[in-house]
N, C-alpha and C positions, 0 to 999 in steps of 0.2 A: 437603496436603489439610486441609480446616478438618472440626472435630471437628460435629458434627449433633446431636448431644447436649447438651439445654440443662445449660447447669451449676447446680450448685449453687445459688448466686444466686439464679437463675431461678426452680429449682424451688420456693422458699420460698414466694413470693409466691401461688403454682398451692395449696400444701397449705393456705396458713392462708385463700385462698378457697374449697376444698373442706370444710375443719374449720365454717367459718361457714356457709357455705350449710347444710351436713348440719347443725349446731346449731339455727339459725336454722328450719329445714324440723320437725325435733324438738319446738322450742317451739312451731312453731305447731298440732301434730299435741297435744301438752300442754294448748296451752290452749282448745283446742277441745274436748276431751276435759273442760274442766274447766268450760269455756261450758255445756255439755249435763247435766254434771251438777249444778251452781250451781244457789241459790237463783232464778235468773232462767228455768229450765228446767223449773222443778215442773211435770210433767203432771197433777198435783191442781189446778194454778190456772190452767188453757186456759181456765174456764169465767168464771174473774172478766175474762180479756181478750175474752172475747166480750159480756162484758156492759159492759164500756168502753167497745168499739168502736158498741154498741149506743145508748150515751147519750153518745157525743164530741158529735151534733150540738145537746144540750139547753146545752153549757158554754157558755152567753151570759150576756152582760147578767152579773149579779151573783155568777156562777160561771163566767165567763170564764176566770178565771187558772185553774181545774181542770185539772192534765194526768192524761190519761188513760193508764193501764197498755198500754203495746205490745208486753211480756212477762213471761210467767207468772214470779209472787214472790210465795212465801210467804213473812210477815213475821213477822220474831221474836217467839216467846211473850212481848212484855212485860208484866214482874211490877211491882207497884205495891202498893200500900195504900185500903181503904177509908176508911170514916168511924171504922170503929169500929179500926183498926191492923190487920186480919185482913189474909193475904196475898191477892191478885189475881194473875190473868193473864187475857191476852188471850183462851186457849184456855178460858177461863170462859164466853166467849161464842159460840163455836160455834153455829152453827144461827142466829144472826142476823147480817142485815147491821150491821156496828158503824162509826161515825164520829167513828175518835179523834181528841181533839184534845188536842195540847199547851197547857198556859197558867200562867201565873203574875204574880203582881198587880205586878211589876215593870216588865213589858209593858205599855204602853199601847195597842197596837190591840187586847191579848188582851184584856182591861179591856173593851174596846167592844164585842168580837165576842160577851162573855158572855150577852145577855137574848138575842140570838139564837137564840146556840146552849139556851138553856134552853124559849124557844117552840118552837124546833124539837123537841126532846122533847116537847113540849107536845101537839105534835101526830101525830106519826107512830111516837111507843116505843108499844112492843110486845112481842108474841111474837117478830116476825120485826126490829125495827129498834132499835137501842139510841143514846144520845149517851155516848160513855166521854170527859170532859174530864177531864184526870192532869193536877193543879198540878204544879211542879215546884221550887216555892219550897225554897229550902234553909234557912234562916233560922227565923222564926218561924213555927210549925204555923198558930199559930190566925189569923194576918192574912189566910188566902185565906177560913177559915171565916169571918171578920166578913167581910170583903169579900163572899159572896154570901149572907149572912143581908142586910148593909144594903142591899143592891140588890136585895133581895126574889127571889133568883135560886133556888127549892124544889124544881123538878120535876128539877133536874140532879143526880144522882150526884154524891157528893162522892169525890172518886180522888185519893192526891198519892203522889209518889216525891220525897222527899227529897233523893236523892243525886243526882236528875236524869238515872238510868241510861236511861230510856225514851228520853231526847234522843238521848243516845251509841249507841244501839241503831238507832235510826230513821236517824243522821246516817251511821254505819258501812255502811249499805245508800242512802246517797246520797236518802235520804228524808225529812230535819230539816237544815235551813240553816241557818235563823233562827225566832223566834217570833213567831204564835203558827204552829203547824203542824198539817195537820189529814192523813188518810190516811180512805177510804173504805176499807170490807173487807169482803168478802165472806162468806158464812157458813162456808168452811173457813179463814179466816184470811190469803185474799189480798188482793193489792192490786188494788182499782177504777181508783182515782184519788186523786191528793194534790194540794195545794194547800199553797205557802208564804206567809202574808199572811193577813190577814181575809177573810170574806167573808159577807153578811149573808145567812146562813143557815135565816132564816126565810121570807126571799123568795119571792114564786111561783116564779122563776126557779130556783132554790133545789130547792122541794118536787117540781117537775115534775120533772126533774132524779131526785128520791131518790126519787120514786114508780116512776119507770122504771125505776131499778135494780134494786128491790125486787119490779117484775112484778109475778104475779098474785096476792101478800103482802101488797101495797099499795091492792087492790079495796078495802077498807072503810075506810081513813084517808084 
């Protein structure tokens, strides 16, 4: 009479599919646990995706490429320098919408995107709305400082990181590619929306866009 009993053999195959299945079921119970609790999960920043999903329909024409926040991230306190060396951070700006932007004079669309982005302060900083452009030139301090004295570029903050941390900060969170890099934020320090690429930011298309963001902040600009 034949034995009914798988062997040996057999059973191997049965434990190291039960080891992986139960593993496998483990990590996904991990990282879902780790989904909920992640940067991508912040119940402080439900309000900047509702204020995305609120101005997806304005990202035409000259802020097209804006993609819009489809979950809640708060983004790293990045630290930087003023004009005069004193320490910055992002959490400096709290209470207004901020619109940082990466740049550096090596960059040539960042180069171009500059009078832009300097009208656009021009027109809508404030109490409630700021432009933070952070050189990130590593090299020589003073070339980005000539660089927007000759192009008569005044109303814009002068902000640089040296070491270029603020890239590595942004790119670590899947939010810096390439330059120049721009990130909307919300006044607790989440994300709106970013944008990799230029984009002429003084535009109507542009200003509609960041007047909506800003609601009823943006009645008198």
């Amino acid at each position: 009479m034949l034995d009914q009993k798988p062997s040996a053999t057999r059973r191997i195959p049965i434990v190291i599919a039960t080891v992986v299945i139960g593993g496998l079921a483990g990590f996904a119970a991990l990282y879902g646990l780790g989904l909920s609790r992640g940067p991508s999960g912040d119940p402080a920043c439900r309000a900047a995706v509702a204020t995305a999903q609120k101005i997806a329909p304005l990202a035409h024409g000259e802020v097209a490429a804006l993609t819009m926040a489809s979950a809640p991230l708060k983004l790293p306190d990045l630290a930087f320098e003023d004009a005069d060396g004193k320490p910055r951070k992002l959490s400096d700006f709290r209470g207004k919408t901020v619109l940082v932007n990466l740049w550096a004079t090596w960059c040539v669309p960042c180069r171009k995107e500059m009078p832009a982005l300097d009208q656009l302060q021009t027109k809508l900083s404030g109490p409630n709305f700021e432009v933070v452009a952070i050189n990130i030139d590593t090299r020589d301090p003073e070339k980005p400082k000539s660089f927007l004295k000759d192009a008569n570029l005044t109303r814009l903050g002068y902000f640089t990181d040296q070491k270029a941390k603020v890239f590595q900060d942004l790119k670590a969170i899947g939010r810096a590619l390439g330059m120049p890099t721009s990130v909307l934020v919300d006044p607790q320090g989440c994300e709106i929306a970013t944008i990799a690429g230029p984009a002429e930011w003084a535009s109507d298309d542009a200003l509609k866009l960041l007047r909506a963001a800003l609601g009823p902040a943006a009645a008198s600009l």
